[in-house]
C-alpha positions in Angstrom: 0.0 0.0 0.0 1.5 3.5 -0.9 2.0 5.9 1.8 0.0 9.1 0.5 -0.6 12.6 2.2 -3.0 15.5 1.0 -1.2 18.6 1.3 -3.5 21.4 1.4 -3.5 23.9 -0.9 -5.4 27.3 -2.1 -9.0 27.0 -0.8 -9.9 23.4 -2.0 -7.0 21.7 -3.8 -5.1 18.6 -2.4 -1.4 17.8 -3.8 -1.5 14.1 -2.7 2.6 13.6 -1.4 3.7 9.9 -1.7 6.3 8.6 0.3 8.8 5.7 0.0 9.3 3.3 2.5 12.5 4.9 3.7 11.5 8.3 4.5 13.3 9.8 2.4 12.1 10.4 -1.1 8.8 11.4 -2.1 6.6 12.0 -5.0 3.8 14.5 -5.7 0.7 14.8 -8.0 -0.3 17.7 -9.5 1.4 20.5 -7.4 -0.6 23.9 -8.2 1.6 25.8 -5.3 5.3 24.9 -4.5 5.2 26.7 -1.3 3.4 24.1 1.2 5.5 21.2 -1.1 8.6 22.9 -0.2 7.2 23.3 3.5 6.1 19.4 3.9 9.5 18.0 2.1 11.8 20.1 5.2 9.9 19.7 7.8 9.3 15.8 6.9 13.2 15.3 5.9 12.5 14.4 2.1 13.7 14.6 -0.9 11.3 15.1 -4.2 12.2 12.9 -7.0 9.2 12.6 -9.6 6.3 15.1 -10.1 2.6 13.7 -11.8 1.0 15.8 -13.6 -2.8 15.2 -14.7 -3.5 18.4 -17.2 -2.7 22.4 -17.6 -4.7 23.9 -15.6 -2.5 26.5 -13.1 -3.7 25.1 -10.0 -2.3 22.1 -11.0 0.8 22.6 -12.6 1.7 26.6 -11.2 4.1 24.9 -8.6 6.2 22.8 -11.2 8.9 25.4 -11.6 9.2 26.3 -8.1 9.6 22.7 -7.3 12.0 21.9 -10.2 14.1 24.7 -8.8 14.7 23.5 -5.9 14.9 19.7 -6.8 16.8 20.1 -10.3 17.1 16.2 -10.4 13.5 15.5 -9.7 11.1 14.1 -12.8 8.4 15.3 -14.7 5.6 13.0 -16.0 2.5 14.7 -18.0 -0.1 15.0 -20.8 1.6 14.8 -24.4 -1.8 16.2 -25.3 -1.6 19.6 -23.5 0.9 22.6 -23.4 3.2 22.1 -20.2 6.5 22.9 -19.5 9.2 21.7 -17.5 8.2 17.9 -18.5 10.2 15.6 -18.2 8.5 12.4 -20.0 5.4 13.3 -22.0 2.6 10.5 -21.4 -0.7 9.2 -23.8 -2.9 5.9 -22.9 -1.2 2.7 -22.4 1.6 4.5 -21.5 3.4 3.4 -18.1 5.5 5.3 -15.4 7.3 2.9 -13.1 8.4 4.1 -9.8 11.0 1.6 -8.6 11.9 4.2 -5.6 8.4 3.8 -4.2 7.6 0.2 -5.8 5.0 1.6 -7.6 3.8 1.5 -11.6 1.4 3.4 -13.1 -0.6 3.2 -16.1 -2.1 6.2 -17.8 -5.3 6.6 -19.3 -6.5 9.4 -21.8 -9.4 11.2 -19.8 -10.5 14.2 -22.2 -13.1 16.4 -20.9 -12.3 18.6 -18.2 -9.2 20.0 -20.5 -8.6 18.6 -24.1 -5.5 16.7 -23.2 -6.5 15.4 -19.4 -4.9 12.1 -17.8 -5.2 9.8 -15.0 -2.7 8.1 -13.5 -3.8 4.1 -12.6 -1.9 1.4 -10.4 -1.3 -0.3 -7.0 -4.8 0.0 -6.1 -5.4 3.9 -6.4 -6.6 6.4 -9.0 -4.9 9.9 -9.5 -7.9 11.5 -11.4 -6.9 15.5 -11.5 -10.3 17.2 -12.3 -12.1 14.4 -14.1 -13.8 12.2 -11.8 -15.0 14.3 -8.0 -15.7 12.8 -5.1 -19.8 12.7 -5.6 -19.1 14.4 -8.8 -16.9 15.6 -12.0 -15.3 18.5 -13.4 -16.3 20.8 -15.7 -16.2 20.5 -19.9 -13.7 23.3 -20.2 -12.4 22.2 -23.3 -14.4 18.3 -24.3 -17.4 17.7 -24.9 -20.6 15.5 -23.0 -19.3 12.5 -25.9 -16.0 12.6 -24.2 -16.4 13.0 -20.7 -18.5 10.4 -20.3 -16.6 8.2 -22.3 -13.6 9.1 -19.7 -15.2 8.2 -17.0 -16.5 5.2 -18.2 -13.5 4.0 -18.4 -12.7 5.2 -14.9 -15.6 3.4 -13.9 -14.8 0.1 -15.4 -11.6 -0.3 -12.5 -12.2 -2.1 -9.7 -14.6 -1.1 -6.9 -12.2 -1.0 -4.2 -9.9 1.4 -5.9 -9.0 4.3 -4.0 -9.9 7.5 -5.7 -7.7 10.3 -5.2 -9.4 13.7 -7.3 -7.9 17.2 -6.4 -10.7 19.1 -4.9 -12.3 18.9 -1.4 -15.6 19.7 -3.3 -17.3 16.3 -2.0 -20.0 18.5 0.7 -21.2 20.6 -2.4 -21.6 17.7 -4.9 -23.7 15.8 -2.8 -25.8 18.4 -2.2 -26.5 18.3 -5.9 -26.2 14.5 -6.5 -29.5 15.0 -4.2 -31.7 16.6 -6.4 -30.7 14.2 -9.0 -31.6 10.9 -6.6 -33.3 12.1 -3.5 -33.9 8.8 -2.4 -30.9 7.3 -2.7 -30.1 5.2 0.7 -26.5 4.8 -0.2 -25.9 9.2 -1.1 -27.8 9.9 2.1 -25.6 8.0 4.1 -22.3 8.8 2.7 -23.5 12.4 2.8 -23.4 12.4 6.7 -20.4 10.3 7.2 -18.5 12.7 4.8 -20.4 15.8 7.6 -19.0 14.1 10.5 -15.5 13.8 8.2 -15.5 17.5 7.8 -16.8 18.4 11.0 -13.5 16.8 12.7 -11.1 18.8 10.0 -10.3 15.6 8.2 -10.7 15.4 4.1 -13.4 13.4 2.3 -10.7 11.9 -0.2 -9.7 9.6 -1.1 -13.2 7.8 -1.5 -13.7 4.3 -3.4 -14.9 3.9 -6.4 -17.6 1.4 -5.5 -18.8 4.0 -3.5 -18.7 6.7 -6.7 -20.5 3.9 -8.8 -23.5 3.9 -5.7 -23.6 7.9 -5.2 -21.9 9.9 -7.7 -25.0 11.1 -10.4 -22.3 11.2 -12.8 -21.2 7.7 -12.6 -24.6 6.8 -12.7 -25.9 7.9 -16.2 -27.9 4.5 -17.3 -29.6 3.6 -13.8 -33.3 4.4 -14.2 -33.5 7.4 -11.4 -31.0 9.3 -13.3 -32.2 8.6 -17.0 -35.6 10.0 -14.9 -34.3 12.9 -13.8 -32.5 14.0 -16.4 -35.1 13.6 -18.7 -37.4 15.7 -16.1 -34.7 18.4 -15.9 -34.3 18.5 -20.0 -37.8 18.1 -20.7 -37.1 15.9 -23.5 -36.1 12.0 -23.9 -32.3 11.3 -23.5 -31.5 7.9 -26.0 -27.7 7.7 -24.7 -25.3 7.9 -22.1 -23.9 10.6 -23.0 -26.9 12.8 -23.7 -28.2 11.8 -20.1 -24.6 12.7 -18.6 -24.8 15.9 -20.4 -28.3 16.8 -19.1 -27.0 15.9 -15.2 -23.6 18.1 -16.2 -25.7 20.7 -17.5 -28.2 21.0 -14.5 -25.4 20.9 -12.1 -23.3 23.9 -14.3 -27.2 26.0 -14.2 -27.8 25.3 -10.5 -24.3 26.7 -9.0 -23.7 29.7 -11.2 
């Protein structure tokens, strides 16, 4: 089992800080901020050696250079498909970064939708998912389209259920909210909406979350059970024939409600 860390940073964002089994090296995903990276490495003794980067966006990527500065030796790994600089190894699906240091490989997976050129990092049991897939929901089509985004997280949602999901957003409170109106009588949301309550309530993050438990409570996850294709359809005012039109409906309602 890896040994990973959320370090806080900005409002919501989590840089997830994996560490090696000796303590000293380390490894983070999608650093937006170098300055509470730099502060975890001193004050934990470690040494950064490999940087994962999911897509473009600057809270993701606007703490590369900092970090590269002050590890010269350390690694980047990120999209081929998107504008990036400082990496190292540029990575498309079916690609694999092995991590001998931490006894770790990874497999990538294309993910368009949030950003045109969006990956996920897959392997020893966890999911590094950027903006794609939310804790009780998903990000927003910046750059895809409904087609794509729910084809990416199909995929996601073809992994197994006790995979350990690992977005980069403490957003989880807010989507659930949503993912109410969508299946207000969903046993399995209500309940996992007042665990994750009590979760925030003692100062502790919602994430990682499994994805067994995304496939019983995220909406959009859930785009061909019945009470979704309902709702949608309800929402829309229309019949939905597809996946992807219903995922669009549910991403579309969510994007009208919290504007």
């Amino acid at each position: 089992m890896l040994d990973i860390t959320p370090v806080p940073a900005f409002s919501d964002n989590y840089i997830w800080l994996i560490r090696d089994a000796s303590g000293r090296k380390a490894a983070v995903v999608d650093p937006g901020d170098a300055q509470p990276v730099l502060q975890t490495l001193a004050e934990s003794g470690l040494t950064l050696t490999t940087i994962l980067v999911t897509h473009h966006h600057a809270d993701h990527v606007g703490g590369v250079s900092g970090l590269i500065a002050a590890y010269p030796d350390a690694v980047v790994y990120g999209p081929a498909g998107e504008r990036i600089r400082d990496l190292t190894f540029k990575l498309r699906e079916g690609d694999r970064v092995a991590l001998p240091e931490f006894d770790a490989e990874f497999r990538v997976l294309d993910v368009p939708g949030h950003t045109a050129g969006h990956i996920a990092y897959v392997g020893e049991g966890v999911l590094f998912c950027g903006d794609t897939l939310f804790a009780g929901g998903c990000g927003r089509l910046f750059e895809g389209t409904p087609q794509q985004m729910q084809a990416s997280l199909s995929k996601l949602r073809q992994l197994p259920d006790d995979t350990l999901v690992y977005c980069a957003h403490e957003y989880t409170l807010a989507n659930l909210g949503f993912a109410k109106w969508v299946e207000p009588d969903n046993e399995d949301l209500l309940a996992r909406e007042e665990a994750d309550m009590a979760q925030r309530e003692r100062g502790r993050p919602t994430v990682p979350s499994t994805l067994g438990l995304e496939k019983l409570t995220n909406p959009f996850l859930r785009y061909d059970m019945p009470s979704v294709v309902s709702a949608a359809e309800q929402f829309s005012g229309q019949a939905l024939t597809n996946p992807a039109e219903v995922f669009g409906a549910v991403r579309y309602w969510k994007d009208s409600a919290y504007d």
